[in-house]
mmCIF entry with sequence, helices, sheets and N, C-alpha, C, O atoms, coordinates in Angstrom:
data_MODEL
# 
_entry.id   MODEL 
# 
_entity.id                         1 
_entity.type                       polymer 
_entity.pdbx_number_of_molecules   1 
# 
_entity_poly.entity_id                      1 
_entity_poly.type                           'polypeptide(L)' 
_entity_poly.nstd_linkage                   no 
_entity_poly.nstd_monomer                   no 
_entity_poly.pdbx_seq_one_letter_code       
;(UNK)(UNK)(UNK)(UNK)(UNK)(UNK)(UNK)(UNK)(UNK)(UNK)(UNK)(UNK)(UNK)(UNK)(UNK)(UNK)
(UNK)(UNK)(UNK)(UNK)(UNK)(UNK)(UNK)(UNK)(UNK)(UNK)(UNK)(UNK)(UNK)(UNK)(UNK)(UNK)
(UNK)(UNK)(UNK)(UNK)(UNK)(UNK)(UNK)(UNK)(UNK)(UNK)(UNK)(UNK)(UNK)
;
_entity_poly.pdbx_seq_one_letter_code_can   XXXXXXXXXXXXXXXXXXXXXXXXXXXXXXXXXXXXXXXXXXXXX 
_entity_poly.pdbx_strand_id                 A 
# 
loop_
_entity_poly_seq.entity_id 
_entity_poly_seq.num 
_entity_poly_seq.mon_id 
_entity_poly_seq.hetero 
1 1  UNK n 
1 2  UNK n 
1 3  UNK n 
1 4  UNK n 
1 5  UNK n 
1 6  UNK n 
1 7  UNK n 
1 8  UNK n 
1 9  UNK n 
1 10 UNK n 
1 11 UNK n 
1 12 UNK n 
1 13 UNK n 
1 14 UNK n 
1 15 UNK n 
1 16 UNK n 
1 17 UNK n 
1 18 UNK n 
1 19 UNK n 
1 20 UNK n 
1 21 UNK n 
1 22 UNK n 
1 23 UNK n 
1 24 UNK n 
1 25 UNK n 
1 26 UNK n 
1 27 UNK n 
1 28 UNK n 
1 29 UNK n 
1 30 UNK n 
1 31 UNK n 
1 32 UNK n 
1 33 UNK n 
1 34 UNK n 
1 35 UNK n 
1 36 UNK n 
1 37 UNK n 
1 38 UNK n 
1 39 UNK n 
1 40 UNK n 
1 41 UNK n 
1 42 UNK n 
1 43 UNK n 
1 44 UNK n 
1 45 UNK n 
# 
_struct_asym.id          A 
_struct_asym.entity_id   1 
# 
loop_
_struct_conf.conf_type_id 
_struct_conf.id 
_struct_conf.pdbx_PDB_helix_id 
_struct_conf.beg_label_comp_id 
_struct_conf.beg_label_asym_id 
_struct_conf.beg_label_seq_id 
_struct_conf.pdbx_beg_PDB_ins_code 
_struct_conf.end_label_comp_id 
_struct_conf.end_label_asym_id 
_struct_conf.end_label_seq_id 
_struct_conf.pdbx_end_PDB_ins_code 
_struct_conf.beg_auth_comp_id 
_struct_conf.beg_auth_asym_id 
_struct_conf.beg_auth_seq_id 
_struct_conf.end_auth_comp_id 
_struct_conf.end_auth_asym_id 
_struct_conf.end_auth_seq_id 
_struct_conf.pdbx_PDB_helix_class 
_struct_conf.details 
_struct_conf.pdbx_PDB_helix_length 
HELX_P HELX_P1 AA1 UNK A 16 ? UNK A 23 ? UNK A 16 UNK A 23 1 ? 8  
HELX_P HELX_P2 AA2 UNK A 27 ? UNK A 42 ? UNK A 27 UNK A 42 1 ? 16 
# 
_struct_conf_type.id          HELX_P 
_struct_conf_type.criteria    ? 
_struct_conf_type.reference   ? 
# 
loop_
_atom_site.group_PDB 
_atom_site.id 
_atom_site.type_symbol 
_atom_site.label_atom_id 
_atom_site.label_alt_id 
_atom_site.label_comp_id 
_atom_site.label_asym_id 
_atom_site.label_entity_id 
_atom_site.label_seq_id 
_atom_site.pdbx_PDB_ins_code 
_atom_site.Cartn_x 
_atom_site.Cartn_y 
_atom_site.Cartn_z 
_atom_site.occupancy 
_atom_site.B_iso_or_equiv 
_atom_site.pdbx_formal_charge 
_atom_site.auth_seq_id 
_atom_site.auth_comp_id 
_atom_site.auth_asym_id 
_atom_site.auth_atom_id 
_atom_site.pdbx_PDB_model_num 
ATOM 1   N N  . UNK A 1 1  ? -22.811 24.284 16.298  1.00 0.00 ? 1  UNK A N  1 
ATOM 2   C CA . UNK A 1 1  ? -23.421 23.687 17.454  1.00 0.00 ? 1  UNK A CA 1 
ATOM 3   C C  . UNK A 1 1  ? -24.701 22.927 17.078  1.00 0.00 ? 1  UNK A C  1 
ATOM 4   O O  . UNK A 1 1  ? -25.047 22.007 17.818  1.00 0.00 ? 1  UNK A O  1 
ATOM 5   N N  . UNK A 1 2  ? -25.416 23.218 16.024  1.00 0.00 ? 2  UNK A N  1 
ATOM 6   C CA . UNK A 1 2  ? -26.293 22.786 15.447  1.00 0.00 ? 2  UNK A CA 1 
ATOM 7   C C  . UNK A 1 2  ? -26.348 21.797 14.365  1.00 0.00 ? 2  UNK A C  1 
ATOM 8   O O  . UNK A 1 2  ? -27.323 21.596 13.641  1.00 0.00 ? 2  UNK A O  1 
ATOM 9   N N  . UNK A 1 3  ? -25.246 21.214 14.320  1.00 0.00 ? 3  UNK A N  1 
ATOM 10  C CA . UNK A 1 3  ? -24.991 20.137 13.501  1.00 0.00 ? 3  UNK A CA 1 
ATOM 11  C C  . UNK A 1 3  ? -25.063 21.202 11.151  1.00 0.00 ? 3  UNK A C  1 
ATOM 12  O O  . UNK A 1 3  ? -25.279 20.740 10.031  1.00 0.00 ? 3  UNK A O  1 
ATOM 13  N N  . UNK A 1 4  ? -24.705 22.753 11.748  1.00 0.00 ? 4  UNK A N  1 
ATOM 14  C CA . UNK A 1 4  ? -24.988 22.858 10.262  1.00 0.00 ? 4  UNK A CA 1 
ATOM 15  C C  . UNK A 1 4  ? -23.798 22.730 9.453   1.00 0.00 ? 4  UNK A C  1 
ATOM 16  O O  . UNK A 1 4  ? -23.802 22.354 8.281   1.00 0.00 ? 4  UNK A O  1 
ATOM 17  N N  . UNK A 1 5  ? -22.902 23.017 10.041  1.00 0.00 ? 5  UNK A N  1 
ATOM 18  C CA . UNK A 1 5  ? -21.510 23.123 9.415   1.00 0.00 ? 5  UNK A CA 1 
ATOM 19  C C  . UNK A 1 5  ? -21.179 21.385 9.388   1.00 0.00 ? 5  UNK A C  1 
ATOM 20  O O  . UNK A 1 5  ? -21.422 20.591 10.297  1.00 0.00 ? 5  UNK A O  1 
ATOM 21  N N  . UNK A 1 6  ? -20.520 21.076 7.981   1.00 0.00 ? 6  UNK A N  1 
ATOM 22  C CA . UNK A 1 6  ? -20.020 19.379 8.029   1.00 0.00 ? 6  UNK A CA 1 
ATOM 23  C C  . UNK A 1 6  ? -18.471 19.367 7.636   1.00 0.00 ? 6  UNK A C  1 
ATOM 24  O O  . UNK A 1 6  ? -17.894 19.373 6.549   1.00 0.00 ? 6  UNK A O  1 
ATOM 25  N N  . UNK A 1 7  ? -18.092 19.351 8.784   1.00 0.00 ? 7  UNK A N  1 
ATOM 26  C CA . UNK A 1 7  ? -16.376 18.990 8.747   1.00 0.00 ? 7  UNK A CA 1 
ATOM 27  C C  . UNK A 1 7  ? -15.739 18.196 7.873   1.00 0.00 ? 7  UNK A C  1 
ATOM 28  O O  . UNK A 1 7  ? -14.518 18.208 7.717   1.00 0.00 ? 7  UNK A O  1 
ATOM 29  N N  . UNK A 1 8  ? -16.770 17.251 7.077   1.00 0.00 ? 8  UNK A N  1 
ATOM 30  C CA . UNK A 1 8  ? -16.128 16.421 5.791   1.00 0.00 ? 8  UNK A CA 1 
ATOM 31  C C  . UNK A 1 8  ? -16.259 16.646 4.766   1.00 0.00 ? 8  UNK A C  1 
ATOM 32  O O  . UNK A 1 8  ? -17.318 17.002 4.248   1.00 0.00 ? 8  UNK A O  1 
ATOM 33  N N  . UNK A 1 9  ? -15.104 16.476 4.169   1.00 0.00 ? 9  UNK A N  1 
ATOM 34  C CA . UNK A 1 9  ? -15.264 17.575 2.391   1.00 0.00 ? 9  UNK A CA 1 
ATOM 35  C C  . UNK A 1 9  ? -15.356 15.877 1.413   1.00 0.00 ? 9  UNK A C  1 
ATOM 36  O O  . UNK A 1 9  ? -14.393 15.121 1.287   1.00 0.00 ? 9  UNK A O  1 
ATOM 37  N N  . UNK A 1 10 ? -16.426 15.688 0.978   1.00 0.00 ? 10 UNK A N  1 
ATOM 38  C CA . UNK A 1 10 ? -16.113 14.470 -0.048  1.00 0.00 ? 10 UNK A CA 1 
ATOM 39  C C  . UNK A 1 10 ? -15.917 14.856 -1.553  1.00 0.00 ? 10 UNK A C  1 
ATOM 40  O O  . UNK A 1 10 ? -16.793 15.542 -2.079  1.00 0.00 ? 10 UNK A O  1 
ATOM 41  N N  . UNK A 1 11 ? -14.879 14.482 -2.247  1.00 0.00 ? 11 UNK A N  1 
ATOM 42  C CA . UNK A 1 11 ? -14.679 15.543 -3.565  1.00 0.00 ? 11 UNK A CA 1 
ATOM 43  C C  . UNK A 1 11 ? -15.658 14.224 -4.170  1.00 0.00 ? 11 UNK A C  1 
ATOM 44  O O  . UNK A 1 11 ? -15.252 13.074 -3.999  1.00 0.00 ? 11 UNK A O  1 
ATOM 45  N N  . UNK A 1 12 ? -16.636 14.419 -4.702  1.00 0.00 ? 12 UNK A N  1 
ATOM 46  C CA . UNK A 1 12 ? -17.635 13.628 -6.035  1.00 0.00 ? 12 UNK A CA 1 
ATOM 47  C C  . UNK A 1 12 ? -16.919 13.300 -6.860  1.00 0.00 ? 12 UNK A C  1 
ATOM 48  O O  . UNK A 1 12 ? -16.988 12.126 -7.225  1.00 0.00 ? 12 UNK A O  1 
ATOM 49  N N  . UNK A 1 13 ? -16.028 14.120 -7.432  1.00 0.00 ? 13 UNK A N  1 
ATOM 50  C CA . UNK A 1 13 ? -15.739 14.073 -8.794  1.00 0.00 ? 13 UNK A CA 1 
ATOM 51  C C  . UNK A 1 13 ? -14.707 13.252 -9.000  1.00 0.00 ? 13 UNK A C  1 
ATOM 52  O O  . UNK A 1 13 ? -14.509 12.766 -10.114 1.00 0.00 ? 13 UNK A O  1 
ATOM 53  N N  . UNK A 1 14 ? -13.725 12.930 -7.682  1.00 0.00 ? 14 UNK A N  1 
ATOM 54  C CA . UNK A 1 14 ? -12.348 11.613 -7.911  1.00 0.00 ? 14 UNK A CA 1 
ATOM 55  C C  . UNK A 1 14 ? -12.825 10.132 -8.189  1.00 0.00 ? 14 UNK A C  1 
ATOM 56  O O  . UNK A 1 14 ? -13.260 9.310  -7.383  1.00 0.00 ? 14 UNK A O  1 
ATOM 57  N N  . UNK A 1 15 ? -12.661 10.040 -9.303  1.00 0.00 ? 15 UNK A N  1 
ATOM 58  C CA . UNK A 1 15 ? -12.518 8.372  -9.365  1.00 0.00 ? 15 UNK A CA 1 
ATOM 59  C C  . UNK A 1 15 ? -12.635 7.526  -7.870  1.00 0.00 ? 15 UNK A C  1 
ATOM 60  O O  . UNK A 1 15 ? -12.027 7.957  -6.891  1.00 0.00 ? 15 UNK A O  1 
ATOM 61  N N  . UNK A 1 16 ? -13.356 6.456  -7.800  1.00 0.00 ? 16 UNK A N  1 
ATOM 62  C CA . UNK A 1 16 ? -13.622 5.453  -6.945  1.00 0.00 ? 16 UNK A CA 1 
ATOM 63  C C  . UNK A 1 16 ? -12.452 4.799  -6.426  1.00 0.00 ? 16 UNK A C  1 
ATOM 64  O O  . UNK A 1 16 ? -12.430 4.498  -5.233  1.00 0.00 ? 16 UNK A O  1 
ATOM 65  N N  . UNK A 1 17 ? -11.233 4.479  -7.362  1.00 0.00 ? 17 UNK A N  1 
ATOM 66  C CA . UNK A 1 17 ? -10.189 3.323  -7.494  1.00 0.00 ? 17 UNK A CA 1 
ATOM 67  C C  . UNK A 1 17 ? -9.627  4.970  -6.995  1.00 0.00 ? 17 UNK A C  1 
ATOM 68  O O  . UNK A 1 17 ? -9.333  4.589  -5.862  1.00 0.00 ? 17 UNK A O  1 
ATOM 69  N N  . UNK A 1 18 ? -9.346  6.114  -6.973  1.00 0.00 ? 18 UNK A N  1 
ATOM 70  C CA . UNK A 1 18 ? -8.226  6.719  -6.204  1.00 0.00 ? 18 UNK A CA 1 
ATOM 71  C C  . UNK A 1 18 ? -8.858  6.938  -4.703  1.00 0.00 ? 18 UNK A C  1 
ATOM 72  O O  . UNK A 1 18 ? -8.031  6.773  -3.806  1.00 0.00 ? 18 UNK A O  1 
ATOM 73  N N  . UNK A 1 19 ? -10.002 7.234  -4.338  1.00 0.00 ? 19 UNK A N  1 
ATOM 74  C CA . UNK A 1 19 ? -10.818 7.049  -3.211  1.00 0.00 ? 19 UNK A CA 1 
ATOM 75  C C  . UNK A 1 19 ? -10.478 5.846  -2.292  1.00 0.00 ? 19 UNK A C  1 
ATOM 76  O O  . UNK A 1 19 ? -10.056 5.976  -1.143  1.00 0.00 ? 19 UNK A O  1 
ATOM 77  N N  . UNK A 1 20 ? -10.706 4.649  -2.919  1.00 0.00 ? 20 UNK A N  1 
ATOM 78  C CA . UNK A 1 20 ? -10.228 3.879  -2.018  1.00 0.00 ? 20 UNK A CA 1 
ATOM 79  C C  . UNK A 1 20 ? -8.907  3.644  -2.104  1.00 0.00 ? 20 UNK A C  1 
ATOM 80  O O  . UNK A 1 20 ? -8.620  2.768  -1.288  1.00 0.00 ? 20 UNK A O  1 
ATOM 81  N N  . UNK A 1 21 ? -7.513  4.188  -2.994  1.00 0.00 ? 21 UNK A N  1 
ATOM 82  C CA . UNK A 1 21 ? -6.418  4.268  -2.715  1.00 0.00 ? 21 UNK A CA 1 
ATOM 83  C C  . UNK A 1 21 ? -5.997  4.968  -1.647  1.00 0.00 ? 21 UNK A C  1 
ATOM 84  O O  . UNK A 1 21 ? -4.945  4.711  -1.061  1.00 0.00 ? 21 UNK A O  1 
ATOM 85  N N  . UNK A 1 22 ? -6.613  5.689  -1.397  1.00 0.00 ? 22 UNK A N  1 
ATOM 86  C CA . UNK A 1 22 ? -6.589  6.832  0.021   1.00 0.00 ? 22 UNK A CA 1 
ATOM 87  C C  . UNK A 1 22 ? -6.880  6.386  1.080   1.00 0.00 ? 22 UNK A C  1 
ATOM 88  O O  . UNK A 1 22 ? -6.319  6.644  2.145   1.00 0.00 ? 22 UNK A O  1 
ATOM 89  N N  . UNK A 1 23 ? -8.131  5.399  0.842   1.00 0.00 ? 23 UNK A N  1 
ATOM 90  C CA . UNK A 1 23 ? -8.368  4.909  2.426   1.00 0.00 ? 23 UNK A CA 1 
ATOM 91  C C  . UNK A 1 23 ? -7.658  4.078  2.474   1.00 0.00 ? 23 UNK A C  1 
ATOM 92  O O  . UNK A 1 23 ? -6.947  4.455  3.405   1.00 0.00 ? 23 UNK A O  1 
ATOM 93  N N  . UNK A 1 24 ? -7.302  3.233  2.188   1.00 0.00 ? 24 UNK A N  1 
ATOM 94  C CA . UNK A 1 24 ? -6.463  1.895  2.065   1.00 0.00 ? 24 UNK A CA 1 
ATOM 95  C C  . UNK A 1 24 ? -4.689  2.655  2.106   1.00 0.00 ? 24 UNK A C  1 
ATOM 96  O O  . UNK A 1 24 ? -3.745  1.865  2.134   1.00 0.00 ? 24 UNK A O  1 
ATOM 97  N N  . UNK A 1 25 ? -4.499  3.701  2.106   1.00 0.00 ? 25 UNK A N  1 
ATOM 98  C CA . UNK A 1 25 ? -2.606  3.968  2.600   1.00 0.00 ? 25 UNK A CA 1 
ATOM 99  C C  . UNK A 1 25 ? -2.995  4.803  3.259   1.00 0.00 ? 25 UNK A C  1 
ATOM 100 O O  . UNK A 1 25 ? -2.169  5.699  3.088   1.00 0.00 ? 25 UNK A O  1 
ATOM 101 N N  . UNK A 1 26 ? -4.212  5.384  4.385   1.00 0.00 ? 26 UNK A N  1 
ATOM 102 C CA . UNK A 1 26 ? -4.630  5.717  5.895   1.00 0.00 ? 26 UNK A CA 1 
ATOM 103 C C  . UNK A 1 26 ? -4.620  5.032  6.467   1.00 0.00 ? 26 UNK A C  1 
ATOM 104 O O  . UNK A 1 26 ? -3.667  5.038  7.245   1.00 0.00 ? 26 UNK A O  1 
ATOM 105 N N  . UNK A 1 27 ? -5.843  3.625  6.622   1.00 0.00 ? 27 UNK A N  1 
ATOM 106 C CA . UNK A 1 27 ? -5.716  2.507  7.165   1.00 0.00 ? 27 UNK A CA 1 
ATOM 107 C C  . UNK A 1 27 ? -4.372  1.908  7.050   1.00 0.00 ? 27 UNK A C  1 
ATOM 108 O O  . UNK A 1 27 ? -3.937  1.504  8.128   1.00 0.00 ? 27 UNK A O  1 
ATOM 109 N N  . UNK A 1 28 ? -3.549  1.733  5.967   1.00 0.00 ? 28 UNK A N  1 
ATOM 110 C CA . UNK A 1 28 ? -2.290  1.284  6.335   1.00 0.00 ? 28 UNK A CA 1 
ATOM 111 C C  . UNK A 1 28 ? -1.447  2.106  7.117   1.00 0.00 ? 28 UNK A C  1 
ATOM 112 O O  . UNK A 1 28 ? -0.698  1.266  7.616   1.00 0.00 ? 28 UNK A O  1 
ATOM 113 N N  . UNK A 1 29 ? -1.189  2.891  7.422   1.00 0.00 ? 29 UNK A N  1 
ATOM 114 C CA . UNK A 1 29 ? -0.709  4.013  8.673   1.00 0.00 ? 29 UNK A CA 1 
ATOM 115 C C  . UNK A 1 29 ? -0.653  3.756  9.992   1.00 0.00 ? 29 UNK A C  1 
ATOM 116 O O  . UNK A 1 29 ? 0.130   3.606  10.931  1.00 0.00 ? 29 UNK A O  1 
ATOM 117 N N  . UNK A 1 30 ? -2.461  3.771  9.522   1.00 0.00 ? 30 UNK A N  1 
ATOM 118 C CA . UNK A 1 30 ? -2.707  3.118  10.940  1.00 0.00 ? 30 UNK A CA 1 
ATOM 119 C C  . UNK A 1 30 ? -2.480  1.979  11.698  1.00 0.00 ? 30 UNK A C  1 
ATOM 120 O O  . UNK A 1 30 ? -2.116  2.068  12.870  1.00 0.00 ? 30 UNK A O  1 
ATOM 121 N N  . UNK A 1 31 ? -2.690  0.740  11.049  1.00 0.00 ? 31 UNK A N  1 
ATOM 122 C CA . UNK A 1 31 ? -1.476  -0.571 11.146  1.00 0.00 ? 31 UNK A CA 1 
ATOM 123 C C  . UNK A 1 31 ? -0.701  -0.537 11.161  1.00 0.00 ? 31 UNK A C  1 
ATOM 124 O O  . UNK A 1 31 ? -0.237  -1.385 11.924  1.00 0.00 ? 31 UNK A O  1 
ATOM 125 N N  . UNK A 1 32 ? 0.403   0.375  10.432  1.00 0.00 ? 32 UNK A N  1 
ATOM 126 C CA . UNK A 1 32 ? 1.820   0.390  10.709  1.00 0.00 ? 32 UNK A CA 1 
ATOM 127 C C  . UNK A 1 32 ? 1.966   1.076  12.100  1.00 0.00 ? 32 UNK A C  1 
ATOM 128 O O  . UNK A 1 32 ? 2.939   0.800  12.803  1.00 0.00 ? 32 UNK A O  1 
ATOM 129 N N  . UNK A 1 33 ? 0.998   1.984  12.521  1.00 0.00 ? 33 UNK A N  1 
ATOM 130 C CA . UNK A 1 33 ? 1.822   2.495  13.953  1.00 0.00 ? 33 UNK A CA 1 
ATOM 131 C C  . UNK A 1 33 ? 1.444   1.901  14.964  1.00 0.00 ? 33 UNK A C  1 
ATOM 132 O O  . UNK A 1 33 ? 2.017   1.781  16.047  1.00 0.00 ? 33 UNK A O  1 
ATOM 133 N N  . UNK A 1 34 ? 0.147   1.394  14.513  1.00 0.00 ? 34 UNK A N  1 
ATOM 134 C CA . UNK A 1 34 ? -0.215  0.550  15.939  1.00 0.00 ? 34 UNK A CA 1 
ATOM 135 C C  . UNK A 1 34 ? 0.599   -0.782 16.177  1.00 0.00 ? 34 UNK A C  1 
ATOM 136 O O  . UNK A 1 34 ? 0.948   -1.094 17.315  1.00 0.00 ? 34 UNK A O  1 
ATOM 137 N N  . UNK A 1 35 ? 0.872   -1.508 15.150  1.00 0.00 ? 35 UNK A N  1 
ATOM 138 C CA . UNK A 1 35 ? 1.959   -2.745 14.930  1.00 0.00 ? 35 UNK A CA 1 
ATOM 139 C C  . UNK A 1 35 ? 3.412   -2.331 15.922  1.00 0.00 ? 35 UNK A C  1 
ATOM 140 O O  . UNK A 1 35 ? 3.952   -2.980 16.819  1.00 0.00 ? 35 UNK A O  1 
ATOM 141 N N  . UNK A 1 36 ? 3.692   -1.229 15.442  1.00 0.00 ? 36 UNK A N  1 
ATOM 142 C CA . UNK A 1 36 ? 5.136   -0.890 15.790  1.00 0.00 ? 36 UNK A CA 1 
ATOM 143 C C  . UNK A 1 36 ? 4.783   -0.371 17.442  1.00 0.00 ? 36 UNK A C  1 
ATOM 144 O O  . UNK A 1 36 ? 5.517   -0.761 18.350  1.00 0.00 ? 36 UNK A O  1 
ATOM 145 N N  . UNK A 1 37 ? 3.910   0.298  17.651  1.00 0.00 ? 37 UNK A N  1 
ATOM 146 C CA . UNK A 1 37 ? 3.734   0.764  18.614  1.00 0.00 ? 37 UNK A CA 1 
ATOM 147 C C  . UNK A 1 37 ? 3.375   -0.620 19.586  1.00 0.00 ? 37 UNK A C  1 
ATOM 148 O O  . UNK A 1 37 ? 3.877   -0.615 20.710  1.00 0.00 ? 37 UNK A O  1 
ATOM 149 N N  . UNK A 1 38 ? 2.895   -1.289 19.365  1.00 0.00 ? 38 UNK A N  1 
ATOM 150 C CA . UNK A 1 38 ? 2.567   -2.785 20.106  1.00 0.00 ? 38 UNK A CA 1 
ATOM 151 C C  . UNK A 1 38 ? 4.085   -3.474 20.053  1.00 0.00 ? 38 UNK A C  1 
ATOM 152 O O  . UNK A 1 38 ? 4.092   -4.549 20.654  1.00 0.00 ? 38 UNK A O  1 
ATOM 153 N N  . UNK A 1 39 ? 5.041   -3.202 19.622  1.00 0.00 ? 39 UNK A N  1 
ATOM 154 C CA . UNK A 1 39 ? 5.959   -3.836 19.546  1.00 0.00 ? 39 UNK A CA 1 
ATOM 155 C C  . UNK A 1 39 ? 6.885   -3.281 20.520  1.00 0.00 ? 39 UNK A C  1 
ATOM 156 O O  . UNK A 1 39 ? 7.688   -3.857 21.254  1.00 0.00 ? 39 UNK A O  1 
ATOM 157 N N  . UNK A 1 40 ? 6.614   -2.051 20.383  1.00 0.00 ? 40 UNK A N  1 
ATOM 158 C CA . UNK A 1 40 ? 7.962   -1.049 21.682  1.00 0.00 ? 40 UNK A CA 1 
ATOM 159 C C  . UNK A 1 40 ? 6.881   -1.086 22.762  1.00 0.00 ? 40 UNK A C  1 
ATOM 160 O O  . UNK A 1 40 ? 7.445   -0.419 23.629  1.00 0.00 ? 40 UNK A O  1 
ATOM 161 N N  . UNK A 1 41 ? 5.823   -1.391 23.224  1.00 0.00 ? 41 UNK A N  1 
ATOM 162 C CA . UNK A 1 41 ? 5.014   -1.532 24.468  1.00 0.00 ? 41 UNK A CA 1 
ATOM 163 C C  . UNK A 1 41 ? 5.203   -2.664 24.872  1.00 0.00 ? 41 UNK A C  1 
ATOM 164 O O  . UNK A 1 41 ? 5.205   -2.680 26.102  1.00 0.00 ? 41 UNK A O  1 
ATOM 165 N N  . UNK A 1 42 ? 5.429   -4.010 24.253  1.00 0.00 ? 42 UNK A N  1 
ATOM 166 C CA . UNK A 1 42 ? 6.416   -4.891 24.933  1.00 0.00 ? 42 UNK A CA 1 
ATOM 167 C C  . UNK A 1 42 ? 7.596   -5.312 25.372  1.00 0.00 ? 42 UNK A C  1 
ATOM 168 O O  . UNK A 1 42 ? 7.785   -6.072 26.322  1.00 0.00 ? 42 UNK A O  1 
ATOM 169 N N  . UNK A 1 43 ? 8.501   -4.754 24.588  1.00 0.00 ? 43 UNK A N  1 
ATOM 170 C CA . UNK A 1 43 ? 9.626   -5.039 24.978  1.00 0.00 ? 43 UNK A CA 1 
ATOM 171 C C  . UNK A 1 43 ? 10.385  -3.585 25.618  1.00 0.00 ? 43 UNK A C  1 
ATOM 172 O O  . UNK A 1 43 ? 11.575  -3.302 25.484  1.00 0.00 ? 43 UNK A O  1 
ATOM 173 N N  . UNK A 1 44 ? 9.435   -2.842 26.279  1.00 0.00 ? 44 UNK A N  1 
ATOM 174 C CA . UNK A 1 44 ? 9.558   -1.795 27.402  1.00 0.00 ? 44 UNK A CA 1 
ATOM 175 C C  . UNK A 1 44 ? 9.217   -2.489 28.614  1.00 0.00 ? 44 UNK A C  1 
ATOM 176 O O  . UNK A 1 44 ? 9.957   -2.455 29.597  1.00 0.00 ? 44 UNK A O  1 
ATOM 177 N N  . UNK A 1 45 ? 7.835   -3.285 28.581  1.00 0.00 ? 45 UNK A N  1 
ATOM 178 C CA . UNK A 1 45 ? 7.711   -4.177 29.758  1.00 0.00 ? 45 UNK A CA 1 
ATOM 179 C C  . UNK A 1 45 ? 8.700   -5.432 29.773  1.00 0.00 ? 45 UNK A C  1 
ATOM 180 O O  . UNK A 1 45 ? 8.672   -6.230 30.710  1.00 0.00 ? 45 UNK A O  1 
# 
């Protein structure tokens, strides 16, 4: 409640280039469902 506990674990020790391999095929996820999902929200209407 006090802001002591931090819900994000950052490992230090992984390489940079696998770090942003991770964010970069999350963010792609996320484009893929929102893409697809924008696609069946139109042609439902």
């Amino acid at each position: 409640m006090l802001l002591k506990n931090q819900f994000v674990f950052f490992n230090f020790e992984e390489p940079l280039i696998l770090f942003l391999i991770d964010y970069a095929a999350v963010m792609g996820v996320f484009i893929f469902v929102g893409y697809y999902l924008s696609k069946v929200i139109r042609t439902v209407k």
